[in-house]
DOPADO-548327 format. One record per residue: x, z, y of N, C-alpha, C in turn. Coordinates in steps of 0.05 Angstrom, whole numbers, plus 5000, padded with zeros to 4 digits. Each point is the difference from the previous one (the first is absolute). Layout:
BEGIN
XZYXZYXZY/...
//
This chain:
BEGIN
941044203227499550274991499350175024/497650145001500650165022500750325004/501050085014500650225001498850095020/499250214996498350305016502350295010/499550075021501550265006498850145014/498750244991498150115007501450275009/499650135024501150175014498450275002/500150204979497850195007501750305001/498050245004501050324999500049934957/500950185008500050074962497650034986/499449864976497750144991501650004962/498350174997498350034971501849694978/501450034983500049744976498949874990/496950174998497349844994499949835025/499450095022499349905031500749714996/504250074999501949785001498549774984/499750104977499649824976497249815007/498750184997497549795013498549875019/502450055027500849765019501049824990/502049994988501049824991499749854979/497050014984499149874981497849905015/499150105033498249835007500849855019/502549965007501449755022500349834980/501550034977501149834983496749864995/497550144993497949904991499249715024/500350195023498949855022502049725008/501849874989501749834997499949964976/498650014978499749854985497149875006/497750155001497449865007500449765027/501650145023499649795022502049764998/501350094988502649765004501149834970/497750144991501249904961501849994994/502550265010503050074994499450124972/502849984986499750134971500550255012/498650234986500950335009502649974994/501649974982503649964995500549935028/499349815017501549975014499650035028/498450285007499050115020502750274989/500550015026502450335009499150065024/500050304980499550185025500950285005/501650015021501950225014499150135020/500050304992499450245012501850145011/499750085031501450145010498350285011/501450174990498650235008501750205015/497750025025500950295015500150175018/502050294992497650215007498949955027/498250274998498950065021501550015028/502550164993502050055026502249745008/498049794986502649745011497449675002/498250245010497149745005499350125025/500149835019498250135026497749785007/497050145012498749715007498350285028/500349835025498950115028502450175009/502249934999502450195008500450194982/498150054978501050284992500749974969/501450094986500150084977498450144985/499949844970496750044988500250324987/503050064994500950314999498550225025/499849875024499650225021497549895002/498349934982497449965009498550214991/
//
């Protein structure tokens, strides 16, 4: 079974949702997994607890 953990800022439920009907897609076409048994876990967060170049994406 594989599992996915996808680390992003927050988005949108739609957003969520249809990432995750196209990983699950993309492991079923490449790997001929049943979608049942593709998982996939989202971690989301904010802005003031993501930094990328020293800085925080809040003070950008």
């Amino acid at each position: 079974m594989p599992n996915v953990i996808v680390q992003q800022l927050p988005k949108s439920p739609e957003a969520t949702r249809d990432l995750v009907r196209r990983i699950t897609e993309a492991f079923v076409d490449a790997c001929q997994t049943p979608a049942e048994a593709v998982h996939v876990w989202i971690e989301e967060f904010p802005a003031d607890r993501y930094a990328a170049g020293g800085k925080l994406l809040s003070d950008k």
